[in-house]
N, C-alpha and C positions, 0 to 999 in steps of 0.2 A: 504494500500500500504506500503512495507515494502521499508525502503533505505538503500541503502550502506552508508558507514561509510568509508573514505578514513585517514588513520594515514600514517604522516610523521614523520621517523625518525630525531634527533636530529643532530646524525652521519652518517657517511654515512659507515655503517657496512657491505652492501653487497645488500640489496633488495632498491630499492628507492621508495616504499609508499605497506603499506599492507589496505585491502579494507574486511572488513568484513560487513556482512549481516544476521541479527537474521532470523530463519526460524523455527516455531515453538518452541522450547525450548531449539534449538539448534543456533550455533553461525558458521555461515560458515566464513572460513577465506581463502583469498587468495594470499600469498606475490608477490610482479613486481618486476623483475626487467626490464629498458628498456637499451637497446642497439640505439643507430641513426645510420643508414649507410648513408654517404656522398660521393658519387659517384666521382671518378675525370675525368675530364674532356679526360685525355687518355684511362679512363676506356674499358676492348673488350666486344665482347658479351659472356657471359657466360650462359650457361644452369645451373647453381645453383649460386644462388646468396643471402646473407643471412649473417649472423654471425657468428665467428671462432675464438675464444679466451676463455680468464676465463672469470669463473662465479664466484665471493665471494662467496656466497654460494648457495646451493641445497636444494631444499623440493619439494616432492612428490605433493606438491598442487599450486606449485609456475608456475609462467603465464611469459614468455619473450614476451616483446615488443619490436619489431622492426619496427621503423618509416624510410621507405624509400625516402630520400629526391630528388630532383632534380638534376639533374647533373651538373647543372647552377647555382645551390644554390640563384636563386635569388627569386623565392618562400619563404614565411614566412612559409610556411604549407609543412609535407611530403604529395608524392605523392600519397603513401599507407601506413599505419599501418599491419604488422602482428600479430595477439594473440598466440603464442604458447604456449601451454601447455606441463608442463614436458616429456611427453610421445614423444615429438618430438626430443628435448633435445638428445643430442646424444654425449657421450664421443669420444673424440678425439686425439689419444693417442701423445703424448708430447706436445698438444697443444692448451690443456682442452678441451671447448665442441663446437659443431657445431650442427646448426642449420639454413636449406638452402630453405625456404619456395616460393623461386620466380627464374626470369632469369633474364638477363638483355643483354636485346635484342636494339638494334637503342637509344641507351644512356638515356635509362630507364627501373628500373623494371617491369615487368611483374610478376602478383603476379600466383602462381600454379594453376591448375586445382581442387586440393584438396582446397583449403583451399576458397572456391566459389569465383565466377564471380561476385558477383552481392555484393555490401553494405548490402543491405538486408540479404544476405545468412552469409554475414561475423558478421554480428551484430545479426544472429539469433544463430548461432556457439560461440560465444562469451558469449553469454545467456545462451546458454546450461553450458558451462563451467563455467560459475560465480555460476551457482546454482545447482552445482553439477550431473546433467541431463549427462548418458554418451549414446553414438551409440548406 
């Protein structure tokens, strides 16, 4: 059984922990950064809901985490985690990148239809992308 290896930065230069994994003779690497959305309580509903600002920085193999919390904030845990992979990652012009993976319907996310329904599908999605496995 092979394991990831999670490093944390000393600074906080742009990615917050890179996670790499030996696979053969080879060394997969994958930088995070996470983003949290914190929902406010006037929040409407929105059919894309997700994150819209900078990114420090950009790589081709780099993963955004978006942990969606409650609207009440009185949960310790978000309600859902998104994995994005670069390819979602979308430039936004004057106002760096976007990236809109759910809705936010009756004062909580609703995560998309793409990105699965079910824990299982999202941690099997998640798999594929740590170990380089594409569609």
């Amino acid at each position: 059984m092979t394991v990831w290896n999670v490093y944390f930065p000393k600074r906080d230069m742009g990615f917050d922990f890179i996670a790499t994994k030996n696979i053969g003779s080879s060394v997969l690497i994958r930088p995070v950064q996470v983003k949290g959305l914190y929902p406010s309580e006037a929040k409407k509903d929105k059919t894309g809901y997700g994150y819209i600002g900078t990114l420090s920085q950009i790589h081709d193999d780099m993963v955004l985490v978006l942990p969606y919390f409650p609207t009440d904030r009185a949960g310790p845990a978000p309600v859902w985690i998104a994995f994005m992979p670069r390819s979602e990652i979308r430039p936004q012009l004057g106002r760096g990148y976007k990236c809109f993976p759910a809705k936010f319907i009756a004062d909580e996310p609703i995560h998309g239809k793409r990105f699965g329904s079910s824990l299982a599908l999202t941690v099997c999605a998640i798999w594929n992308f740590l170990i380089g496995a594409s569609d």
